[in-house]
C-alpha positions in Angstrom: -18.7 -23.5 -8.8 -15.2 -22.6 -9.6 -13.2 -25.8 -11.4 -10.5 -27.1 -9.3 -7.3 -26.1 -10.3 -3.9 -28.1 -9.8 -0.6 -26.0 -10.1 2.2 -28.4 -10.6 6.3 -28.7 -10.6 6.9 -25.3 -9.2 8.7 -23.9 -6.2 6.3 -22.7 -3.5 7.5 -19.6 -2.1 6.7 -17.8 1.5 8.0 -15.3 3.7 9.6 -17.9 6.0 11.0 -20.6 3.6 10.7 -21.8 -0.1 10.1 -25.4 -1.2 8.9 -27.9 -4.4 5.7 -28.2 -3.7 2.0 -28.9 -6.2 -0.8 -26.5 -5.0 -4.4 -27.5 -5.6 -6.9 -25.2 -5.3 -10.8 -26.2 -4.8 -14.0 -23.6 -4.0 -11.3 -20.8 -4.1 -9.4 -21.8 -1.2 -6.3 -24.2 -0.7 -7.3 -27.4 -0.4 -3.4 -29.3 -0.3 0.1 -28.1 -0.3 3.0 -30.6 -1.4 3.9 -34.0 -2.9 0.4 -35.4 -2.4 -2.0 -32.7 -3.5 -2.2 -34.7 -7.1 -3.5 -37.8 -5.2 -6.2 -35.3 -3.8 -7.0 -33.2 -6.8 -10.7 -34.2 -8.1 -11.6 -35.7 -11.6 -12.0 -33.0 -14.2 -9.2 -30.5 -12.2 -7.3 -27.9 -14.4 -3.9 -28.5 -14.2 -1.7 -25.6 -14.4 2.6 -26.5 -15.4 4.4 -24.0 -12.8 7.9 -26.2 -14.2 10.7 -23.4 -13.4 8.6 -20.9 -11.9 8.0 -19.7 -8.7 4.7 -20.0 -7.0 3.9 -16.9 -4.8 1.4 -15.5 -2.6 -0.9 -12.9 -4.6 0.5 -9.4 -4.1 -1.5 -7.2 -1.5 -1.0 -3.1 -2.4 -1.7 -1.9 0.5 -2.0 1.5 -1.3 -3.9 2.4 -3.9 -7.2 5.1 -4.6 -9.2 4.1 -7.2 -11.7 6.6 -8.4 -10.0 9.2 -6.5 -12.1 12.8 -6.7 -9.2 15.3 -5.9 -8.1 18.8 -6.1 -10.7 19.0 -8.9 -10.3 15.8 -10.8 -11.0 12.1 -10.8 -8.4 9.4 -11.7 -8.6 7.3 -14.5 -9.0 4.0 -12.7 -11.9 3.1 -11.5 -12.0 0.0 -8.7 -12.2 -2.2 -12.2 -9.5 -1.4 -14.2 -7.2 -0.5 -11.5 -7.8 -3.9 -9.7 -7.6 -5.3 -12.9 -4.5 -4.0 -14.0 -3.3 -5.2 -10.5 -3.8 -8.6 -11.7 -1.9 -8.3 -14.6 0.8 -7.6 -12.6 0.3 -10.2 -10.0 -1.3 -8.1 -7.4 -5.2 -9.9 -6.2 -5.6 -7.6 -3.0 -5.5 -4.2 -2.7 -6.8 -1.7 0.3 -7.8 1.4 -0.8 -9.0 5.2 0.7 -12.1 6.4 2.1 -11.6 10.3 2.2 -14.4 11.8 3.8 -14.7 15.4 2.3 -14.3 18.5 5.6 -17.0 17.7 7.9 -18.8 14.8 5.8 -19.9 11.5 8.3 -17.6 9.0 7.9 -20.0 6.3 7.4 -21.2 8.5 4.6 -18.3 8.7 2.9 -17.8 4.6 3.6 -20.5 3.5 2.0 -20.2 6.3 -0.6 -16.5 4.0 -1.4 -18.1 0.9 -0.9 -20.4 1.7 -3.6 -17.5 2.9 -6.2 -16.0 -0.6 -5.1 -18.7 -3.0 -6.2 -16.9 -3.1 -9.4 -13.4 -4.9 -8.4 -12.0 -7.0 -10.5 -10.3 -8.3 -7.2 -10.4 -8.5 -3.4 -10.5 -5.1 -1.5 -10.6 -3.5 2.1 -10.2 0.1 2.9 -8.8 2.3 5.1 -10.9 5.6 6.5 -9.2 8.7 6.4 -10.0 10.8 9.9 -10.4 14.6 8.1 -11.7 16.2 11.5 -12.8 15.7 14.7 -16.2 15.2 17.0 -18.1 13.0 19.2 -19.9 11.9 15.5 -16.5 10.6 14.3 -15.8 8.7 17.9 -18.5 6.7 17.5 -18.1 6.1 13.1 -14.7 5.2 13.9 -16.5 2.4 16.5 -19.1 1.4 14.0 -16.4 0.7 11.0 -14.2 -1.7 13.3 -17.0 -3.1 15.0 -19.6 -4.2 12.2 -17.5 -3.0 8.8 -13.9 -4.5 9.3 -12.2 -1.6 9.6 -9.3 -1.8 11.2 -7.1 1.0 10.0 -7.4 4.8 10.0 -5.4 7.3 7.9 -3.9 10.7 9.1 -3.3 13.1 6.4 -0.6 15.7 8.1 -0.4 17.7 4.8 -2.8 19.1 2.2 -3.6 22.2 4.3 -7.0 24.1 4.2 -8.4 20.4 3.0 -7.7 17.3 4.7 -4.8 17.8 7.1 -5.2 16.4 10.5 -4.1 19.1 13.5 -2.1 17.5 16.5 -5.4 17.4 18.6 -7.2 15.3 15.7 -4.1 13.2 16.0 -4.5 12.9 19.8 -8.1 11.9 19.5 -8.1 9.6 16.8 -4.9 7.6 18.0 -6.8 7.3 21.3 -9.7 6.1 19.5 -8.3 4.1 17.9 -6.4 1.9 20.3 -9.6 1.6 22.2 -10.9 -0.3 18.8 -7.9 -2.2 18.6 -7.2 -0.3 15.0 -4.0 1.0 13.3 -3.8 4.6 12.9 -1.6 5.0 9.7 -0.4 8.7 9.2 1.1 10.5 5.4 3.7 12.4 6.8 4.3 15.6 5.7 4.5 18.9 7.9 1.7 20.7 6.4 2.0 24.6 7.4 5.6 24.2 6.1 4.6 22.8 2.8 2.2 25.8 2.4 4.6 28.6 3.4 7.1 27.0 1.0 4.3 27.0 -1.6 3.5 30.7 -1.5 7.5 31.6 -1.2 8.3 29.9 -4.5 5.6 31.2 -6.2 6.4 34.5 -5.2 10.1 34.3 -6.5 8.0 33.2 -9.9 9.3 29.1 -9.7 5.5 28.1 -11.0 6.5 24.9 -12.9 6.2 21.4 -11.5 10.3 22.1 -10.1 8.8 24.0 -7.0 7.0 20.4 -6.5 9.7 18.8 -4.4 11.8 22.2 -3.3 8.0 22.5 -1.2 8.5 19.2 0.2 12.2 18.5 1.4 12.8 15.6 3.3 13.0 17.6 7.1 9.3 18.4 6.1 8.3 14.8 5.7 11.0 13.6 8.7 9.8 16.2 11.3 6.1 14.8 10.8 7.1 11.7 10.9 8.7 12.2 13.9 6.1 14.0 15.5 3.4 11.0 14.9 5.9 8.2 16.1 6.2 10.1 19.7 2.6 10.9 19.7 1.7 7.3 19.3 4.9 6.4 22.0 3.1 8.5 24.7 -0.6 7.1 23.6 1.2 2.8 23.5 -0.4 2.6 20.4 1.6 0.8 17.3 2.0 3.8 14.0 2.2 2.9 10.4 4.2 5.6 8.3 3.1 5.3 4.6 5.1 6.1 1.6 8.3 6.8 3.5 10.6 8.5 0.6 13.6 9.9 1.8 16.6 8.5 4.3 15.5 10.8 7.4 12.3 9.3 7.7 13.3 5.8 7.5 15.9 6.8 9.9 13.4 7.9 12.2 11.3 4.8 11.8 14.7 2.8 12.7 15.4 4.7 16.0 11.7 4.1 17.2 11.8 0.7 16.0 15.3 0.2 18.4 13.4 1.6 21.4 11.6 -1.3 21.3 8.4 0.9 20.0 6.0 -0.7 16.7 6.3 1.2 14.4 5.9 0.3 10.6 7.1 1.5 7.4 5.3 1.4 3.5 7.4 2.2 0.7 6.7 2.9 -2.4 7.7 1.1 -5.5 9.0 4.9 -7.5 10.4 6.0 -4.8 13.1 2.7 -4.8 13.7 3.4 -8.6 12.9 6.8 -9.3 15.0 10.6 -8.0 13.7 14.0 -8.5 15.9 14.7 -11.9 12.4 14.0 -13.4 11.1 17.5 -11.9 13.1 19.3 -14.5 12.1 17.5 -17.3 12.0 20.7 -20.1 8.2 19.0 -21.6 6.0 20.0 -18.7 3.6 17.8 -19.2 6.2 14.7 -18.4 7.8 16.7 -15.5 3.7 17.0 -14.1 3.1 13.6 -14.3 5.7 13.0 -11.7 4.1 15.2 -9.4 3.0 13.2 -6.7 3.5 13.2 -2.6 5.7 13.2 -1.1 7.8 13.9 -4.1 10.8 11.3 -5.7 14.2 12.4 -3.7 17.3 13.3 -4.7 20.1 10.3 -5.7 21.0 8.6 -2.4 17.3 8.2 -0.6 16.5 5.5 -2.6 19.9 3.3 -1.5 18.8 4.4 2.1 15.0 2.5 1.4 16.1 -0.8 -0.1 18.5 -0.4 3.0 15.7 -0.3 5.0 13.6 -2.8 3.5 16.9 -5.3 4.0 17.2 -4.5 7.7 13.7 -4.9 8.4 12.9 -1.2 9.6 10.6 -0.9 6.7 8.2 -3.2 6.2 5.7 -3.3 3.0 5.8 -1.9 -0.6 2.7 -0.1 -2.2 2.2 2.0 -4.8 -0.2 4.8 -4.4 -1.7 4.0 -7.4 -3.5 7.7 -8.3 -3.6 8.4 -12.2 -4.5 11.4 -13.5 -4.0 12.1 -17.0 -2.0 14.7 -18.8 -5.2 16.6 -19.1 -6.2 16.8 -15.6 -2.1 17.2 -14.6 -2.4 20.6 -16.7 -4.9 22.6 -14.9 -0.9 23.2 -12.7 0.6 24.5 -15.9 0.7 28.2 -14.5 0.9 26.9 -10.5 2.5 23.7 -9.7 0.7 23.6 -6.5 -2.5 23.0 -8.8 -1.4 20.0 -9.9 -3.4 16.6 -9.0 -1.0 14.8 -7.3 -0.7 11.0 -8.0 1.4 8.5 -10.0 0.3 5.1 -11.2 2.3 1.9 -10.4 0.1 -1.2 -9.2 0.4 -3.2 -12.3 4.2 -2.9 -12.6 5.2 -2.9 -8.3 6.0 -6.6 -8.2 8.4 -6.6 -11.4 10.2 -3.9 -10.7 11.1 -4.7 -7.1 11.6 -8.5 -7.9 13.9 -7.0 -11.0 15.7 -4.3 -8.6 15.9 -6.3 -5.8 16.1 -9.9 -6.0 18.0 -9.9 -9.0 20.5 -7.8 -8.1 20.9 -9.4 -4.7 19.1 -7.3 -2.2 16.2 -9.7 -1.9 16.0 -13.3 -1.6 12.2 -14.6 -3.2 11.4 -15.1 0.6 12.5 -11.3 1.8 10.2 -10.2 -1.4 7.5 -12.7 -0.7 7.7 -10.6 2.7 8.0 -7.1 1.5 5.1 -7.6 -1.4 2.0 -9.8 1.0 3.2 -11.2 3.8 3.9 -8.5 5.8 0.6 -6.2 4.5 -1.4 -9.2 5.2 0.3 -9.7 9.3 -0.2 -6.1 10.1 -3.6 -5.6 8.7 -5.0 -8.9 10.4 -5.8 -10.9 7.2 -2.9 -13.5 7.7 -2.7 -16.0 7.1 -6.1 -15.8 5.1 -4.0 -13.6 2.7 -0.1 -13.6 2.2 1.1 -17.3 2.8 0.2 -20.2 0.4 -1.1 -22.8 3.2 -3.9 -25.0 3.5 -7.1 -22.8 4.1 -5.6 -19.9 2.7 -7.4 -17.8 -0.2 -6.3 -19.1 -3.7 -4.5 -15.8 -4.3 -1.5 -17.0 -6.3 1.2 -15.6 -9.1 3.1 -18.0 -10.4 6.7 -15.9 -11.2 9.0 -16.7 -14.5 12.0 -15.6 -13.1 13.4 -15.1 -16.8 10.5 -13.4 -18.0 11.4 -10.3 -19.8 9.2 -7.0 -20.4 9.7 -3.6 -21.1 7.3 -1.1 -18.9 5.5 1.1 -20.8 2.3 3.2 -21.5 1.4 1.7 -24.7 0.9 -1.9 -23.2 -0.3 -1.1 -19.9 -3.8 -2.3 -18.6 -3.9 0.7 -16.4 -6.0 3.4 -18.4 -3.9 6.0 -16.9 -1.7 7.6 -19.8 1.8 7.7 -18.1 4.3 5.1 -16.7 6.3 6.5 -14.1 8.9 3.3 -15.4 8.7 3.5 -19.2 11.1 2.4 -21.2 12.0 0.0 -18.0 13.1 -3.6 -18.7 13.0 -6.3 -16.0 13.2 -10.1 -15.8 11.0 -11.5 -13.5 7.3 -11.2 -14.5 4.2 -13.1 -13.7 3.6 -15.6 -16.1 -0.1 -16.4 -14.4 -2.6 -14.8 -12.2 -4.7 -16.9 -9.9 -7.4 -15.2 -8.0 -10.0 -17.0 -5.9 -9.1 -19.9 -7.5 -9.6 -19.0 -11.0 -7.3 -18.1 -13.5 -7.5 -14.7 -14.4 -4.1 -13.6 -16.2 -2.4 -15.7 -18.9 0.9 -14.9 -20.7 -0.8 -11.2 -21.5 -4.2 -12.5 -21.9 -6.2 -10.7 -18.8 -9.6 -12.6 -17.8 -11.6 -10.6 -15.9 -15.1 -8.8 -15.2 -16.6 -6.2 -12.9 -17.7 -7.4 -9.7 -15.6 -10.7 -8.9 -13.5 -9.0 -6.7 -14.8 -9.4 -2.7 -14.7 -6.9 -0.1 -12.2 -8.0 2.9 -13.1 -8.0 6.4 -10.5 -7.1 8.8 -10.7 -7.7 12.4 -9.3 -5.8 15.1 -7.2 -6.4 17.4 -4.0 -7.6 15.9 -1.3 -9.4 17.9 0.4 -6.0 18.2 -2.6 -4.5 20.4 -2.5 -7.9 22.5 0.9 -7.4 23.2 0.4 -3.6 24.2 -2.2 -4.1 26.3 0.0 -6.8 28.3 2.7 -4.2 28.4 0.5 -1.2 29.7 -0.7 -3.1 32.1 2.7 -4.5 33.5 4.0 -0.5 33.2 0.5 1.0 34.4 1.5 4.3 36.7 0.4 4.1 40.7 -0.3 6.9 42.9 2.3 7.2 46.0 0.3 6.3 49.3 1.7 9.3 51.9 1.0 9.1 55.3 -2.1 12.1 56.2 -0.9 14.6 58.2 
C-alpha cells in the first residue's frame, strides 16, 4: 500500500481560486485539504515542504500518440517513456489515439492500443479515431462508450487517400455519437486542398520541408473548421476543434461560441511560441523536424491564440506529442509531403505556457490551472476525479517553483525523441515535484518510475453538455402544422 504523503506550507491552486492550504494524500486519493490535514495525517506519513511553491492539479495532455505507426514509421516514445517524460514535466494524465488503419474494426484497433498502453508510466484514456463508415462502426462506436469508457471520437478531415473522414462519415459519426452521449473531436484541415497544393508545389520543384506550411494555409484549416462547427450546429451536438493554430480558426470557434453553440478549442503548446520561420531553416534536417500538422503560422497567429485562451474561446492546451527522429524525418528529403509529421512537447507544455503566460501577465496560476487540467478533465467527464485538488480527487499533483529556472533542450530531455521543438528555451516556473497516485514520482530531476503504474481512465458519457442539449432539443423540437382536410 502506497505511504501516506503530507504536502505542506504551499499554496493550493485551482481553476476557481487559490489558497494556503496542506494536502494529505492516503491510498492514492485526497484524503484532506487545508489547515487540519496534519491533525489527520497517519503515523509514519511522508511529509513533503511545498514552502513557496505552488501546489497544482497534475497536468492532463489531452493530446498525445504514443507508439504512433505512421506514414511508414513509429515514434520514439512508447506509452512508457512518453508518459514518463510527461511526469517530469508535471503532466500524470494523458489521452491518447486509437487510429484504426482503412477498414480495420474499431474494437480491433482498441484493444490493439490498449495493449501498447499497458506500459504507462501514468494514467491514460483514449480517443478512437472514426477512419470510415458502416453499420460495424455504429455499433463499435456503441460498445467503446458503453462497456470501454469511451467518450470521445476523432475526425481526421485531412491525410487524404488514408484517414480523412468525407462529410457523410462526419454526418454519421456526429449522429452516433450524440446518441452515446460522446464528443466527436475533429483535426481540421480541408483535405482535397492540402493535396492539390501538394502536387502543385512539387510540380514548380518546392520539394523541401518549405512547401510544408505553403500546403496548409490557414483558409485550409479555417474552412474545415468551419465546416465541422455547422455540421455539428445542424446535428445539436457540442464539437471539439483540436490543435487550433492560426487566428481564423480561433475566430471561427469565437463566432460559434457567441451563437450560444459549444464548441471547444485545444491548442497547442508550439503553436503559442513557435512561427513558420523554422520551415526555412537551410539544415534540412532541423527544418523537418518542424514538420508537423497543421503547420507553425506566420508571426501574428500566435498573439491571436493566447488571445483566445484569455477570452475563454479556447479552452485546453496539448501537445501532440509525436516524435520521430531525424532518421525517420529523412525518408521527406526529396518530397516534403513524405515527411512523418509530428513534433514532441509533453514534457516541456506546462513550463513553457506558465513561463509565456503567467509570467508575462496573460495568465493568472488559476486561468493556467484551467487551461493545463481543469478544463480537459470538465469536458472529457473525469472532473472532478482529475483536474481540481479536493477531497476524493486522484493524488495527481505538481507542486510549481515559480523561480525555478531551466533551459529546454535535447540533451536533458526524458523524451527519447532527438529534437526539442524549444531548445535553447529558458523559463522560470518548473515543477520542482511530481506526485502521481499518491506517490512521488519526480524529484528535483530525479524521475521514479516503472512500466505499468500508470491506470487506464474510464470516461463516462454523457457530460453536462449533452444534458443540457437534450433539454434544449426538446424545448426547440420541430411540430408538424395541423391543416384542416379538404
Amino acid at each position: 500500500m502506497t505511504q501516506a504523503l503530507l504536502i505542506r506550507g504551499g499554496t493550493v491552486v485551482n481553476a476557481d481560486r487559490a489558497e494556503r492550504a496542506d494536502v494529505l494524500c492516503v491510498a492514492g486519493r485526497i484524503a484532506a485539504v487545508g489547515a487540519d490535514a496534519a491533525a489527520q495525517a497517519p503515523a509514519g506519513a511522508a511529509v513533503l515542504d511545498a514552502s513557496g511553491q505552488y501546489l497544482l492539479p497534475g497536468g492532463i495532455d489531452p493530446h498525445t500518440h504514443m507508439q504512433l505507426p505512421f506514414m511508414g514509421a513509429t515514434t520514439m516514445d512508447d506509452f512508457f517513456t512518453g508518459t514518463a517524460a510527461g511526469l517530469a514535466g508535471g503532466t500524470t494524465s494523458i489521452i491518447d489515439f486509437v487510429i484504426p488503419d482503412p477498414q480495420e474494426p474499431l474494437l480491433d484497433a482498441y484493444r490493439k492500443w490498449r495493449g501498447w498502453a499497458a506500459k504507462a508510466a501514468a494514467d491514460y484514456g483514449f480517443h478512437v479515431a472514426v477512419t470510415w463508415w458502416s453499420e460495424q462502426v455504429c455499433a463499435d462506436m456503441g460498445t467503446l462508450v458503453q462497456q470501454e469508457g469511451v467518450n470521445s471520437f476523432k475526425h481526421f478531415m485531412a491525410y487524404k487517400n488514408a484517414i480523412m473522414c468525407d462529410d457523410e462519415t462526419l454526418v454519421h459519426s456526429f449522429q452516433r455519437a450524440l446518441e452515446l452521449g460522446a464528443m466527436p473531436t475533429v483535426h481540421a484541415e480541408n483535405g482535397e486542398l492540402v493535396f492539390l497544393l501538394q502536387q502543385q508545389l512539387l510540380q514548380r520543384g518546392i520539394t523541401g520541408p518549405e512547401g510544408h506550411p505553403l500546403s496548409r494555409p490557414p483558409a485550409v484549416e479555417a474552412e474545415a473548421a468551419q465546416r465541422a462547427i455547422a455540421i455539428a450546429d445542424v446535428l445539436g451536438v457540442p464539437i471539439y476543434v483540436v490543435h487550433v493554430s492560426c487566428a481564423e480558426s480561433a475566430e471561427a470557434i469565437a463566432r460559434a461560441r457567441a451563437r450560444g453553440q459549444r464548441v471547444y478549442g485545444e491548442v497547442l503548446a508550439g503553436h503559442l511560441l513557435i512561427d513558420d520561420s523554422v520551415y526555412r531553416h537551410p539544415d534540412f534536417a532541423t527544418a523537418a523536424a518542424h514538420v508537423m500538422s497543421p503547420p507553425f503560422r506566420p508571426r501574428g497567429h500566435q498573439e491571436a491564440l493566447w488571445r483566445g485562451l484569455q477570452s475563454g474561446q479556447l479552452h485546453t492546451t496539448a501537445t501532440d506529442h509525436c516524435t520521430f527522429c531525424a532518421a525517420q524525418k529523412a525518408q521527406g528529403r526529396e518530397d516534403f509531403t513524405r515527411i512523418p509529421n509530428g513534433t514532441g512537447g509533453i514534457e516541456e507544455r506546462m513550463a513553457v505556457i506558465w513561463d509565456a503566460g503567467v509570467n508575462t501577465g496573460r495568465l493568472t496560476p488559476s486561468e493556467f490551472v484551467a487551461i493545463t487540467s481543469a478544463n480537459a478533465a470538465r469536458l472529457f467527464n473525469i472532473y472532478p476525479r482529475k483536474g481540481c485538488i479536493a477531497v476524493g480527487a486522484d493524488a495527481d499533483l505538481v507542486l510549481w517553483d515559480p523561480e525555478g529556472h531551466k533551459t529546454l533542450s535535447a540533451r536533458t530531455q526524458f523524451s527519447k525523441g532527438d529534437f526539442n521543438i524549444f531548445e535553447g528555451r529558458s523559463v522560470r516556473g518548473i515543477p520542482s515535484h511530481t506526485i502521481s497516485q499518491g506517490e512521488i514520482v519526480y524529484a528535483q530531476g530525479d524521475l521514479r518510475v516503472e512500466p505499468g503504474r500508470g491506470r487506464y481512465v474510464s470516461r463516462p458519457a454523457f457530460s453536462p453538455d449533452f444534458q443540457a442539449l437534450q433539454r434544449r432539443a426538446e424545448q426547440l423540437a420541430p411540430t408538424p402544422v395541423q391543416r384542416q382536410k379538404v
